[in-house]
PDB file of N, H, CA, C and O in Angstrom:
ATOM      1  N   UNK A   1      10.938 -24.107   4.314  1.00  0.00           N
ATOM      2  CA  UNK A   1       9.519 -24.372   4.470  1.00  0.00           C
ATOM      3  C   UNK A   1       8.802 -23.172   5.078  1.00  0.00           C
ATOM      4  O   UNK A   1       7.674 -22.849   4.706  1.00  0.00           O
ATOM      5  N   UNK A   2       9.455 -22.542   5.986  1.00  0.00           N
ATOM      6  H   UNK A   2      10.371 -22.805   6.288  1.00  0.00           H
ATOM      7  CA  UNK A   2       8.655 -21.478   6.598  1.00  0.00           C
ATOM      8  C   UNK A   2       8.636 -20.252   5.506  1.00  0.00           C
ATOM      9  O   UNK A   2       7.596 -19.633   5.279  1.00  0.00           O
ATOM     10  N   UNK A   3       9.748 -19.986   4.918  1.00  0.00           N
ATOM     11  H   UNK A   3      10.593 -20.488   5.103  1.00  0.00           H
ATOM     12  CA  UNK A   3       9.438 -18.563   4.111  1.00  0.00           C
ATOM     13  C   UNK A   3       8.640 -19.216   2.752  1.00  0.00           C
ATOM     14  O   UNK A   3       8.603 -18.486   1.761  1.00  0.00           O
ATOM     15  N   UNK A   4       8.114 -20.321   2.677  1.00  0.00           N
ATOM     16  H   UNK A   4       8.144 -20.914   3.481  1.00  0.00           H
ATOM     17  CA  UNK A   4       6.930 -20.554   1.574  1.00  0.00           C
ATOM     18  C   UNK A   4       6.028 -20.647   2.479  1.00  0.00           C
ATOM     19  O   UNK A   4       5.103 -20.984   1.740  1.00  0.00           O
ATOM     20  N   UNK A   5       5.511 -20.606   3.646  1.00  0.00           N
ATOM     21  H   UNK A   5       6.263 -20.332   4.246  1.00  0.00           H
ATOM     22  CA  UNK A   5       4.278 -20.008   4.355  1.00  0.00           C
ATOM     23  C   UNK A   5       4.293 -18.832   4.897  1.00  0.00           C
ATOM     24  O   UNK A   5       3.381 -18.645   5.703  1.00  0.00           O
ATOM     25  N   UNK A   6       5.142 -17.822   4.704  1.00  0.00           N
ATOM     26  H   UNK A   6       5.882 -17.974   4.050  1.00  0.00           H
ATOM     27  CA  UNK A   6       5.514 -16.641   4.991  1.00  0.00           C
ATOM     28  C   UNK A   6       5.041 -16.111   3.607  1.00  0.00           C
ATOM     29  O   UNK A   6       4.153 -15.263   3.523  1.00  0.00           O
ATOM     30  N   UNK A   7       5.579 -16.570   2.677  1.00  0.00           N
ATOM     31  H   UNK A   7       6.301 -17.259   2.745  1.00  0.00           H
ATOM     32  CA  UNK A   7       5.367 -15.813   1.346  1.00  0.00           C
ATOM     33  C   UNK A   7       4.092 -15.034   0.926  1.00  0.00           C
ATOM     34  O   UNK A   7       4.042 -13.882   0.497  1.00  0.00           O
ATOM     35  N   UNK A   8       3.246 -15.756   1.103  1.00  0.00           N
ATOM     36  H   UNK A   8       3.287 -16.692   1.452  1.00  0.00           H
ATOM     37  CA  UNK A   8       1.549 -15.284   0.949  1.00  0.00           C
ATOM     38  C   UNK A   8       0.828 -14.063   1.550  1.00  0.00           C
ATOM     39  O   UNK A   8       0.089 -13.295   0.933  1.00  0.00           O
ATOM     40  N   UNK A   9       1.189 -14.002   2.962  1.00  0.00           N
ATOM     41  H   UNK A   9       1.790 -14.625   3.463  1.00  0.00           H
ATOM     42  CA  UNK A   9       1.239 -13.003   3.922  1.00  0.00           C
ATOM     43  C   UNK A   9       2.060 -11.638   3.396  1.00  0.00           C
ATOM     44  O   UNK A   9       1.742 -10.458   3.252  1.00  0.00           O
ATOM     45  N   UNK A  10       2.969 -12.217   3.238  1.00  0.00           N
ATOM     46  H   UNK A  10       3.228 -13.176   3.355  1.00  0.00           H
ATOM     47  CA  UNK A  10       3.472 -10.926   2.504  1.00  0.00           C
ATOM     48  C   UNK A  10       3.702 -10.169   1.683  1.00  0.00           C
ATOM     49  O   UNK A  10       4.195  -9.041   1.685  1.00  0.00           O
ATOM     50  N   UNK A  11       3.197 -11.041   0.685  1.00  0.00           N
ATOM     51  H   UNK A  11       2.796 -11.958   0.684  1.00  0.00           H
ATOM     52  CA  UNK A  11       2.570 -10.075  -0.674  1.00  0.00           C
ATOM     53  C   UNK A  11       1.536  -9.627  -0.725  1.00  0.00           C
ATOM     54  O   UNK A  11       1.177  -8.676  -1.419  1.00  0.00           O
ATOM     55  N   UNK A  12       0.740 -10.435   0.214  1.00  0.00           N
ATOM     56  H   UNK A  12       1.031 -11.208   0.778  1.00  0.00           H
ATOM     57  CA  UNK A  12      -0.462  -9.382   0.772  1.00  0.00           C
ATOM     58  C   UNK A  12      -0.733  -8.236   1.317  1.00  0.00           C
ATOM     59  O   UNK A  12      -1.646  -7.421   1.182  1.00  0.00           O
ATOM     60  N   UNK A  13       0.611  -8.331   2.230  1.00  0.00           N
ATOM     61  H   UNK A  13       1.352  -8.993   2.339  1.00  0.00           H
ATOM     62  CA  UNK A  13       0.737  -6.812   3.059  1.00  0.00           C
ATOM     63  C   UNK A  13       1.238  -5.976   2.183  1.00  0.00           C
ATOM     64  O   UNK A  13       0.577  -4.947   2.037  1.00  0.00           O
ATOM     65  N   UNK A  14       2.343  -6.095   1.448  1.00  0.00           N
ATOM     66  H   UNK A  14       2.880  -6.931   1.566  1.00  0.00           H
ATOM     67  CA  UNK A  14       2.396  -5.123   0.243  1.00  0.00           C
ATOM     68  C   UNK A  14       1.868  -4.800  -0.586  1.00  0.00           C
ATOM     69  O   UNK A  14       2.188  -3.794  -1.218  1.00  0.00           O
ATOM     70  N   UNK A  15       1.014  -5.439  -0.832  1.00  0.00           N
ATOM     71  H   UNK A  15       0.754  -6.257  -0.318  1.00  0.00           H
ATOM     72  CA  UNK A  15      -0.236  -4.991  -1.865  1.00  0.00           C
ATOM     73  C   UNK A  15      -1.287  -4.180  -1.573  1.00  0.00           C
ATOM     74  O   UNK A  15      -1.890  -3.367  -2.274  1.00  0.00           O
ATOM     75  N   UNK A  16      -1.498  -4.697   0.175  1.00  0.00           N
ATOM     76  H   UNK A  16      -1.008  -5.358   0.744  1.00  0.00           H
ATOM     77  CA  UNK A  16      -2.100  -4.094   0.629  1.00  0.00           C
ATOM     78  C   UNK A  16      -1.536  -2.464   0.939  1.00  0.00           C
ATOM     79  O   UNK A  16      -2.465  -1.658   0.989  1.00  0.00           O
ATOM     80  N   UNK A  17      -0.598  -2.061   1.083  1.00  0.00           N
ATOM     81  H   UNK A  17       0.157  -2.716   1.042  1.00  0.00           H
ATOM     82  CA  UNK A  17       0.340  -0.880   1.296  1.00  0.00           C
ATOM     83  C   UNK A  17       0.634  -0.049   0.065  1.00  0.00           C
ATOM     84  O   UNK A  17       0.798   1.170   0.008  1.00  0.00           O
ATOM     85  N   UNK A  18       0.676  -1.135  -1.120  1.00  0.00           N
ATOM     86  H   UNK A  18       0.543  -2.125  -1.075  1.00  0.00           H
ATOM     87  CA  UNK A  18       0.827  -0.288  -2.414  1.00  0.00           C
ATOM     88  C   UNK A  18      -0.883   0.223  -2.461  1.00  0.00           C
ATOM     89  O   UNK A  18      -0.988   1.330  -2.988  1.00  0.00           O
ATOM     90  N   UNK A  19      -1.936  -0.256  -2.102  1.00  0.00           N
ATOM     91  H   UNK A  19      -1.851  -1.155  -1.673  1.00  0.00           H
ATOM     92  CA  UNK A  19      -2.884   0.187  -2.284  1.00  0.00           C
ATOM     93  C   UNK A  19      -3.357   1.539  -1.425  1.00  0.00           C
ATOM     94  O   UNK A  19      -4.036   2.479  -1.837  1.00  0.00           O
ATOM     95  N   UNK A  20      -2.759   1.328  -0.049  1.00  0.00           N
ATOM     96  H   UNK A  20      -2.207   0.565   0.286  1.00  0.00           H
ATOM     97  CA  UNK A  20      -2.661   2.781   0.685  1.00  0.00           C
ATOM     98  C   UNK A  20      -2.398   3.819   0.026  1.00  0.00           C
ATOM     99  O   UNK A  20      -3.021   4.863   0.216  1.00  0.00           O
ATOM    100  N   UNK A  21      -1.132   3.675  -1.134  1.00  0.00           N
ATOM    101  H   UNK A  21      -0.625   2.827  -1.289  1.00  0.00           H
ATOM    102  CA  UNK A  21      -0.853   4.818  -1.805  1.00  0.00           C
ATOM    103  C   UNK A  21      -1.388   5.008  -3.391  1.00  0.00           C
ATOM    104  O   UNK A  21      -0.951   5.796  -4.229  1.00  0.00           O
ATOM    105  N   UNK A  22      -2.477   4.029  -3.527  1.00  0.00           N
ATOM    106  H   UNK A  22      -2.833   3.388  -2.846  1.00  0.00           H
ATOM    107  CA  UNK A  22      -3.323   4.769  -4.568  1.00  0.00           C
ATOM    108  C   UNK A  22      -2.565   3.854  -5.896  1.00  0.00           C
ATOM    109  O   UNK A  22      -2.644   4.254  -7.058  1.00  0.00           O
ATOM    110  N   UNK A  23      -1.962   2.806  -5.579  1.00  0.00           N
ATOM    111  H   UNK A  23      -1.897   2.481  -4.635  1.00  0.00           H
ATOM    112  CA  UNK A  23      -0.909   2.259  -6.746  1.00  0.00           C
ATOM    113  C   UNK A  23      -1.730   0.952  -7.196  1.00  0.00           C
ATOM    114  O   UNK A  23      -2.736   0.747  -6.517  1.00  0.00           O
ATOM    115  N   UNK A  24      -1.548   0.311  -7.916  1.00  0.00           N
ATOM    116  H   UNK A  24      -0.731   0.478  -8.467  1.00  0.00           H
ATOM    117  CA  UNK A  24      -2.145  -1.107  -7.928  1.00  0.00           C
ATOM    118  C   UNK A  24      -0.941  -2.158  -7.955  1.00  0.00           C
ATOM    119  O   UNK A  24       0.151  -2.075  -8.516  1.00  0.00           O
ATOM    120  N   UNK A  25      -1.446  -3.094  -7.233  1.00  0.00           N
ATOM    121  H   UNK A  25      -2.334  -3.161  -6.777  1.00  0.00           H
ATOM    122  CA  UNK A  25      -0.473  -4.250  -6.935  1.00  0.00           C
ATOM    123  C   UNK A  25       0.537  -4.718  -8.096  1.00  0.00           C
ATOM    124  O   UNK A  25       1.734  -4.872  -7.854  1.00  0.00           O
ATOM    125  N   UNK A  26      -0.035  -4.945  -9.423  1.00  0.00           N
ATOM    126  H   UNK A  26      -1.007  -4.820  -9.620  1.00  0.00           H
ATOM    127  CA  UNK A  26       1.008  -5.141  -9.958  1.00  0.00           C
ATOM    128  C   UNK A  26       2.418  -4.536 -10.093  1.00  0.00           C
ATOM    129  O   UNK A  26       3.251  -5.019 -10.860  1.00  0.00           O
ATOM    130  N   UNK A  27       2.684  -3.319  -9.215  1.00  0.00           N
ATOM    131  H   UNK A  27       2.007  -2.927  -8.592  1.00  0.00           H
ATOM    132  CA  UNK A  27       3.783  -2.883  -9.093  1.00  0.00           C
ATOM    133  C   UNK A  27       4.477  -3.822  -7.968  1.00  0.00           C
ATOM    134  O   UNK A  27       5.688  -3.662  -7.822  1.00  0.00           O
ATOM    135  N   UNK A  28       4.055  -4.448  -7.442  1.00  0.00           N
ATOM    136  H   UNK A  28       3.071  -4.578  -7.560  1.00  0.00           H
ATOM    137  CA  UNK A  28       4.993  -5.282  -6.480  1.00  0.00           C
ATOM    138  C   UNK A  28       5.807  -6.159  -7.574  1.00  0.00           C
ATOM    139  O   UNK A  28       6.768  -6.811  -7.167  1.00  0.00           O
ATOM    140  N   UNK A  29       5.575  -6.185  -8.493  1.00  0.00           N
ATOM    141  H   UNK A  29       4.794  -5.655  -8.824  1.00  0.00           H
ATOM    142  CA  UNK A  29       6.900  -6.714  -9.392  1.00  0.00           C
ATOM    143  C   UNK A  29       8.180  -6.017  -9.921  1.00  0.00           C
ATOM    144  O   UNK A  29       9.114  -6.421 -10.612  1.00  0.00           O
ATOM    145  N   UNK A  30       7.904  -4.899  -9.384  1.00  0.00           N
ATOM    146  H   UNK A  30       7.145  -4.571  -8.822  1.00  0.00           H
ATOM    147  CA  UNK A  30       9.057  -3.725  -9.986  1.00  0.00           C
ATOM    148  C   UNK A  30      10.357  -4.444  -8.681  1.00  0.00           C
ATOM    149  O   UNK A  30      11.457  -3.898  -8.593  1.00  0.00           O
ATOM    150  N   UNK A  31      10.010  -5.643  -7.805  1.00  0.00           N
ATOM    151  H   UNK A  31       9.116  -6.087  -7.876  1.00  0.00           H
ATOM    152  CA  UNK A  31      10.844  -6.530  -6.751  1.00  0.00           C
ATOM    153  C   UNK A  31      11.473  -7.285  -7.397  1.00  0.00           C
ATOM    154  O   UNK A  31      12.243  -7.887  -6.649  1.00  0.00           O
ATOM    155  N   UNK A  32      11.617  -7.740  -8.892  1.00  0.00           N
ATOM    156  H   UNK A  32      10.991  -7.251  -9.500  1.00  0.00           H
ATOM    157  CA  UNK A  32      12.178  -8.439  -9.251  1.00  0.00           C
ATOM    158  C   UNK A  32      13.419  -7.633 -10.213  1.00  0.00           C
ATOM    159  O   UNK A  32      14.278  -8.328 -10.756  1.00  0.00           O
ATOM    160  N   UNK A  33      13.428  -6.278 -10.352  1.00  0.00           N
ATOM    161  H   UNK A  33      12.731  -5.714  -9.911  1.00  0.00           H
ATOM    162  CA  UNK A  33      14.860  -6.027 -10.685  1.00  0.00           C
ATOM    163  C   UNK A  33      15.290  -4.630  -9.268  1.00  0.00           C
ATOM    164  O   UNK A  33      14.560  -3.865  -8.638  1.00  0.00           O
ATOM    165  N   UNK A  34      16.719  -4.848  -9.262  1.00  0.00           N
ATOM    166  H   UNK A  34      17.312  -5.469  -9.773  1.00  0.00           H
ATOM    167  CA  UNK A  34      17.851  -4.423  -8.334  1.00  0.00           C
ATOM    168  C   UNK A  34      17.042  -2.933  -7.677  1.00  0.00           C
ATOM    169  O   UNK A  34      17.112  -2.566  -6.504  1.00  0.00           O
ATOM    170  N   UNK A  35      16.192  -2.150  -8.928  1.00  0.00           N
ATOM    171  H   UNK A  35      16.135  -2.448  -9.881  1.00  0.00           H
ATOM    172  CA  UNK A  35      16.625  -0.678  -8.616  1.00  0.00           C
ATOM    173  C   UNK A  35      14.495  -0.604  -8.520  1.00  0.00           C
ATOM    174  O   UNK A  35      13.862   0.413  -8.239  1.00  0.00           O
ATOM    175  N   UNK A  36      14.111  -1.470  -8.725  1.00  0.00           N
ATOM    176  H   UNK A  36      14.625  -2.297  -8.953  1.00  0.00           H
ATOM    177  CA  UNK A  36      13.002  -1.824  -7.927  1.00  0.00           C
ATOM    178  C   UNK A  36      12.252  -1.361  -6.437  1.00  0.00           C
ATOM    179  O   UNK A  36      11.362  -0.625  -6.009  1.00  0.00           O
ATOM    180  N   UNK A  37      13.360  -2.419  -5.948  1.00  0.00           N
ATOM    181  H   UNK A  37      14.082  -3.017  -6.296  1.00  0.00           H
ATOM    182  CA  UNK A  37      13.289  -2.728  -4.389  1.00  0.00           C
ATOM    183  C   UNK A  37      13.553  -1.672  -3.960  1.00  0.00           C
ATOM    184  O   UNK A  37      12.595  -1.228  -3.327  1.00  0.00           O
ATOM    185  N   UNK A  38      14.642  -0.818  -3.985  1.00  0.00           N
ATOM    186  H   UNK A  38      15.420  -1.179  -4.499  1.00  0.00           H
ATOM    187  CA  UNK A  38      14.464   1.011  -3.818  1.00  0.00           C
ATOM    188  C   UNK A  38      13.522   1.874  -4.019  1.00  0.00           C
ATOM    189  O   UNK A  38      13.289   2.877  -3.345  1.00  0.00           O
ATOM    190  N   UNK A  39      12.843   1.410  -5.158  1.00  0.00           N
ATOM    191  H   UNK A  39      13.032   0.595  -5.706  1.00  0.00           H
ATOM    192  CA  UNK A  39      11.975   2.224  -4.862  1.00  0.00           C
ATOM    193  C   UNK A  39      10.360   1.838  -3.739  1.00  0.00           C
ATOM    194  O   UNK A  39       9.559   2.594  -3.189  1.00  0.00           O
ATOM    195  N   UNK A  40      10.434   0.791  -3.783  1.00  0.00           N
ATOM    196  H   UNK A  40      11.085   0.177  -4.230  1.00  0.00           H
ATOM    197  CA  UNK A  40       9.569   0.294  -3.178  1.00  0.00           C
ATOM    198  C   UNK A  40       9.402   0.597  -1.638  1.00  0.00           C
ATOM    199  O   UNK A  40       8.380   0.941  -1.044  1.00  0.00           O
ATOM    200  N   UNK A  41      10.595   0.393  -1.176  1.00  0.00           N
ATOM    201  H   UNK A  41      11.425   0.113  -1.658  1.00  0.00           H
ATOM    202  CA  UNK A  41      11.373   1.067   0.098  1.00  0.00           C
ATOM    203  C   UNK A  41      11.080   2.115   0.392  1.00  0.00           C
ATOM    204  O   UNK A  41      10.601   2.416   1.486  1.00  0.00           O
ATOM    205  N   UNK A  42      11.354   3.037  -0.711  1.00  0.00           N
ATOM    206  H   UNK A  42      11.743   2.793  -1.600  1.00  0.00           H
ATOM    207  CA  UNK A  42      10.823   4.483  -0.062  1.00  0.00           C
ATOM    208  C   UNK A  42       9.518   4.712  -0.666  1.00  0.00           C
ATOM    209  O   UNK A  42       9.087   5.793  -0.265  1.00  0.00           O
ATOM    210  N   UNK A  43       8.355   3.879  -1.824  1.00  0.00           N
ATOM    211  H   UNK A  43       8.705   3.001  -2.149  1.00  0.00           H
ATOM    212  CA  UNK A  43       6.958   4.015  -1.342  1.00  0.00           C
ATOM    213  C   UNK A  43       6.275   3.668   0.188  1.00  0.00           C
ATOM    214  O   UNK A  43       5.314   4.266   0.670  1.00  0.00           O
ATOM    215  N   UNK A  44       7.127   2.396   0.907  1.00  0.00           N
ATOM    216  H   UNK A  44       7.908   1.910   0.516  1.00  0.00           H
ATOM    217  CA  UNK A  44       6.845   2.003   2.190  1.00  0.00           C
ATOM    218  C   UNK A  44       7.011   3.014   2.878  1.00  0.00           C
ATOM    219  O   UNK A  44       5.945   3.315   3.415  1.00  0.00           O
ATOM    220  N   UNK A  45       8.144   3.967   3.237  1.00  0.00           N
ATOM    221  H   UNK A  45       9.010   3.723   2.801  1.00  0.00           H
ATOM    222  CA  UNK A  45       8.046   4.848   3.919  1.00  0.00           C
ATOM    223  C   UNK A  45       7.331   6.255   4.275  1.00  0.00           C
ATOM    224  O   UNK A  45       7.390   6.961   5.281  1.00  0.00           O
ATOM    225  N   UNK A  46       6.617   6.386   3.020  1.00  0.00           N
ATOM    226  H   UNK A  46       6.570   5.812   2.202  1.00  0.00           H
ATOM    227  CA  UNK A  46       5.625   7.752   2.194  1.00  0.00           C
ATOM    228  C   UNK A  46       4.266   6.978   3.322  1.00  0.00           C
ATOM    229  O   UNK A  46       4.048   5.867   3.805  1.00  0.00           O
ATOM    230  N   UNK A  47       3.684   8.184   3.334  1.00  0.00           N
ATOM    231  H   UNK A  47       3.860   9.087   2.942  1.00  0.00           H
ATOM    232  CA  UNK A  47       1.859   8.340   3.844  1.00  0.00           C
ATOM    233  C   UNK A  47       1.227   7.969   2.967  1.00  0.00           C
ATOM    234  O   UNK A  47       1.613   8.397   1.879  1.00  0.00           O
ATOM    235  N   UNK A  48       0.228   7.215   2.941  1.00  0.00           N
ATOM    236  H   UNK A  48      -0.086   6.868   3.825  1.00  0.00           H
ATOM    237  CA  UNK A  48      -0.979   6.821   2.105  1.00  0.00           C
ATOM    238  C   UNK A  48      -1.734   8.342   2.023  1.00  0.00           C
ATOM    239  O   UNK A  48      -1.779   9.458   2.542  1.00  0.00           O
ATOM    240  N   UNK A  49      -2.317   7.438   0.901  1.00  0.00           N
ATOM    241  H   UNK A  49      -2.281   6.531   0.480  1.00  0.00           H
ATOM    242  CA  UNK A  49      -3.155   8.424   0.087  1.00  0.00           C
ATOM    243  C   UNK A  49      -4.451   9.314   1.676  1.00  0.00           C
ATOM    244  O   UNK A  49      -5.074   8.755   2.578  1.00  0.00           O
ATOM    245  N   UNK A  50      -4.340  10.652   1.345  1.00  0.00           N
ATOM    246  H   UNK A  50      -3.833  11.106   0.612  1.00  0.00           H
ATOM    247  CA  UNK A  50      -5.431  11.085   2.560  1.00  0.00           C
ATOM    248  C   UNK A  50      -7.068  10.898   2.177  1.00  0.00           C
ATOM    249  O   UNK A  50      -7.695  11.452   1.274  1.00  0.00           O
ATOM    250  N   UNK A  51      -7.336  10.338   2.753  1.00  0.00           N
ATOM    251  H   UNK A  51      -6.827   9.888   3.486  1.00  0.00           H
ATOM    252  CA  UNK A  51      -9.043   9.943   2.357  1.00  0.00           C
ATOM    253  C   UNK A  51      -9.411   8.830   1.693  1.00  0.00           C
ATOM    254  O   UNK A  51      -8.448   8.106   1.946  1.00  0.00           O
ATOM    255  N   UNK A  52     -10.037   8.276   1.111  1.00  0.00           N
ATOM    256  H   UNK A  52     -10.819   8.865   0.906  1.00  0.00           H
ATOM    257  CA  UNK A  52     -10.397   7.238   0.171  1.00  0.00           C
ATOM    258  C   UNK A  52     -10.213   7.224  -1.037  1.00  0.00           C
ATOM    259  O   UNK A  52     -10.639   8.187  -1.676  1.00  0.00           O
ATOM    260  N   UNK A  53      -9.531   6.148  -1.735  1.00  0.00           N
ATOM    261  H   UNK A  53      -9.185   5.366  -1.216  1.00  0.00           H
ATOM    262  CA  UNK A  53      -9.275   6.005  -2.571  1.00  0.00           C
ATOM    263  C   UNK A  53      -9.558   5.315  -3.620  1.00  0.00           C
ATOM    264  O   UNK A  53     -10.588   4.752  -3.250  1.00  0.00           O
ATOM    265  N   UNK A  54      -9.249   4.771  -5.258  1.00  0.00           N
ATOM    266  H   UNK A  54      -8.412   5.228  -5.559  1.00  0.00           H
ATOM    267  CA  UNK A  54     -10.174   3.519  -5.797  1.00  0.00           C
ATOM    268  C   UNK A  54      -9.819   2.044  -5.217  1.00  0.00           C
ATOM    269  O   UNK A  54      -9.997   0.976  -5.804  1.00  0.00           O
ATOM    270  N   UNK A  55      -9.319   2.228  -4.028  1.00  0.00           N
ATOM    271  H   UNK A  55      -9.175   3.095  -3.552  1.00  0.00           H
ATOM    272  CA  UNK A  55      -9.335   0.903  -3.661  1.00  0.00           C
ATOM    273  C   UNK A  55      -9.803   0.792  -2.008  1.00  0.00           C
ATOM    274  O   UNK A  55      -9.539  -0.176  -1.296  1.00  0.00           O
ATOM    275  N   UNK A  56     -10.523   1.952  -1.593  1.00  0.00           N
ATOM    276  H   UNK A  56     -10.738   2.738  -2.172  1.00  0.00           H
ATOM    277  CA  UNK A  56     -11.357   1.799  -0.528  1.00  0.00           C
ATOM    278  C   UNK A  56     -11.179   2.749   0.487  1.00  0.00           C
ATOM    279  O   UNK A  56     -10.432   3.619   0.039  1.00  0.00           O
ATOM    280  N   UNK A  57     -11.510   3.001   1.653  1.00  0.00           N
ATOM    281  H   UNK A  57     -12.116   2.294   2.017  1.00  0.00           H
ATOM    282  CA  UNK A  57     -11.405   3.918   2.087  1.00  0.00           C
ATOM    283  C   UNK A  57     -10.349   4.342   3.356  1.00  0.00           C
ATOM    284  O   UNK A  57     -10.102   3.394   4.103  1.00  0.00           O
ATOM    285  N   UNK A  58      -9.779   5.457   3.659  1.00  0.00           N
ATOM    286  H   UNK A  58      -9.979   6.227   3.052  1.00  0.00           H
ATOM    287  CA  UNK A  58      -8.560   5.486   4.215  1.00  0.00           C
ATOM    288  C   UNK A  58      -8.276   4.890   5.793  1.00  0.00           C
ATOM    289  O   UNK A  58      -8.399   5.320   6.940  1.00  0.00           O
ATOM    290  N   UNK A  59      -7.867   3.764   5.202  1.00  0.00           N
ATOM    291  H   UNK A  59      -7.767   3.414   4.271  1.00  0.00           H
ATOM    292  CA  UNK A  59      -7.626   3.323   6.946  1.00  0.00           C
ATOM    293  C   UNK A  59      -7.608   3.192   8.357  1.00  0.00           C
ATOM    294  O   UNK A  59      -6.942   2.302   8.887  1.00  0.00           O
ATOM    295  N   UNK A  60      -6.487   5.617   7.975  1.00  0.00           N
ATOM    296  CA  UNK A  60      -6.558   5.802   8.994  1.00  0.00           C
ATOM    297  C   UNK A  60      -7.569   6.488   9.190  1.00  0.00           C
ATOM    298  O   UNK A  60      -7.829   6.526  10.393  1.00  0.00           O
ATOM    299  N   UNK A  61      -8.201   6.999   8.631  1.00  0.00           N
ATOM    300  H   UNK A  61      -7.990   6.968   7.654  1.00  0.00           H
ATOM    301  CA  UNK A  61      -9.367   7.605   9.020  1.00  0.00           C
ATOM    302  C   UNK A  61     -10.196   7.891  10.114  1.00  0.00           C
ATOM    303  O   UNK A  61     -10.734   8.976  10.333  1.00  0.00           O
ATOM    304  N   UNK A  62     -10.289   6.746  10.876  1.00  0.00           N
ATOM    305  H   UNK A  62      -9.852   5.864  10.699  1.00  0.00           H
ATOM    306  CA  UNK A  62     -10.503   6.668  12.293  1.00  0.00           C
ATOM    307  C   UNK A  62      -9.964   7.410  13.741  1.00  0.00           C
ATOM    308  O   UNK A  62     -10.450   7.556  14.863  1.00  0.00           O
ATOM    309  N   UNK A  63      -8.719   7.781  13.092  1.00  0.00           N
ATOM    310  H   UNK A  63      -8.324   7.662  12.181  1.00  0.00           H
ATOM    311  CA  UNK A  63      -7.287   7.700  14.050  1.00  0.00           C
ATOM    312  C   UNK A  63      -7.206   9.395  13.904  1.00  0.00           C
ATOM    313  O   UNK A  63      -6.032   9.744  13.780  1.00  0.00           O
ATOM    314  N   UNK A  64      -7.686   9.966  13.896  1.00  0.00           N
ATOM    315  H   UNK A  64      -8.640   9.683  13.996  1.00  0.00           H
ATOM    316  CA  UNK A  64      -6.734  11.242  14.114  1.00  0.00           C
ATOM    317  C   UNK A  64      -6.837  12.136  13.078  1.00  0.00           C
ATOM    318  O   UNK A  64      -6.333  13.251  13.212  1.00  0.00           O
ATOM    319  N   UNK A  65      -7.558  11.748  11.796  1.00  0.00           N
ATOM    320  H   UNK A  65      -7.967  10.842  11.688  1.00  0.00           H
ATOM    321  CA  UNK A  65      -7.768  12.210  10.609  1.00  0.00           C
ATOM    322  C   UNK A  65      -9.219  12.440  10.038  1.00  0.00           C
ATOM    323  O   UNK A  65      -9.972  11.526   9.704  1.00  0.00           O
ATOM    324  N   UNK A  66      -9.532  13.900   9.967  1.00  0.00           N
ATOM    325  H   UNK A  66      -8.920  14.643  10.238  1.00  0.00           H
ATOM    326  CA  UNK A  66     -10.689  14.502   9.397  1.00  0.00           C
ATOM    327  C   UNK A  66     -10.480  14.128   8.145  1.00  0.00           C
ATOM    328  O   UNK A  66      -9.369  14.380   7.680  1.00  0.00           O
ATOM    329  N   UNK A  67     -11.803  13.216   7.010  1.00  0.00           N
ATOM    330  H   UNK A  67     -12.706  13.011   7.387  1.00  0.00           H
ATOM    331  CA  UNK A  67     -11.548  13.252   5.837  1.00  0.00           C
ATOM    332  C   UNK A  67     -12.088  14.477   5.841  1.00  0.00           C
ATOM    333  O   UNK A  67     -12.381  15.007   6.912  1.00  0.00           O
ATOM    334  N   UNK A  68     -12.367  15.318   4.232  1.00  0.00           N
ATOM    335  H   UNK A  68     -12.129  14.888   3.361  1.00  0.00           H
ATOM    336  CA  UNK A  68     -12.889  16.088   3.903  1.00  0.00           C
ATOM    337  C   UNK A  68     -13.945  16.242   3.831  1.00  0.00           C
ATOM    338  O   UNK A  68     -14.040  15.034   3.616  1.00  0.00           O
ATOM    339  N   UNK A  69     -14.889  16.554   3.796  1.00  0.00           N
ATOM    340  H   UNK A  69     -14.812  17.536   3.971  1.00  0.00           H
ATOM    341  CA  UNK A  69     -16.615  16.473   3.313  1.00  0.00           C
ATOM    342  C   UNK A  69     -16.669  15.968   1.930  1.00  0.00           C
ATOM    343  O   UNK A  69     -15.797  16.217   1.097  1.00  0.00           O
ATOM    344  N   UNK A  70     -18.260  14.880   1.592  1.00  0.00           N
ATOM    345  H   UNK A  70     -18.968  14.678   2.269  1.00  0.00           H
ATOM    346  CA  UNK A  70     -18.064  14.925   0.488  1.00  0.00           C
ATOM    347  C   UNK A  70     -19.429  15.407  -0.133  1.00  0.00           C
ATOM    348  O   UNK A  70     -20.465  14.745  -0.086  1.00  0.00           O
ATOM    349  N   UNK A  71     -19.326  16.377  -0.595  1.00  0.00           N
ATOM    350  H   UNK A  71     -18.484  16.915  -0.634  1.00  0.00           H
ATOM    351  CA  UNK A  71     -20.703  17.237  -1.652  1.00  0.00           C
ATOM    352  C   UNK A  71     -21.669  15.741  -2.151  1.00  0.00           C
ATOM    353  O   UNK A  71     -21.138  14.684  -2.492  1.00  0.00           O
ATOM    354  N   UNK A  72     -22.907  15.942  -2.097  1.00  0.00           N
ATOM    355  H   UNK A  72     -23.339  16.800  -1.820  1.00  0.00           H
ATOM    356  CA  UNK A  72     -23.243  15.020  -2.744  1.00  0.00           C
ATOM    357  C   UNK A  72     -23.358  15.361  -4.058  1.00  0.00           C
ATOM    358  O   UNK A  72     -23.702  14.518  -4.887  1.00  0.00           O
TER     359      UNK A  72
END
């Protein structure tokens, strides 16, 4: 019962994380074969994309990180 109220949460956070790196969520299905989940593993461990991306703007941005200028 608990990891079907766990479940939701956490495809969220990975989606949300595949989106850090500029990917779109439907790659969270590359979890359903063996050599998948490897790679997924080491997208989790990689830096998000620096600055904003098409899915919004960089997180950390706040934290410690000059985006670039942007020309209008």
């Amino acid at each position: 019962m608990v990891s079907l109220l766990l479940l939701l949460p956490g495809v969220a956070v990975s989606v949300r994380r595949l989106h850090d790196l500029d990917r779109s969520g439907w790659w969270l299905l590359l979890t359903l074969t063996g050599i998948g989940i490897i790679l997924l593993l080491i997208w989790d461990c990689m830096r998000g994309t620096p600055g904003p991306n098409r899915f919004g703007p960089d997180p950390l941005a706040g934290v410690g990180y000059v985006s670039p200028p942007v020309s209008a």
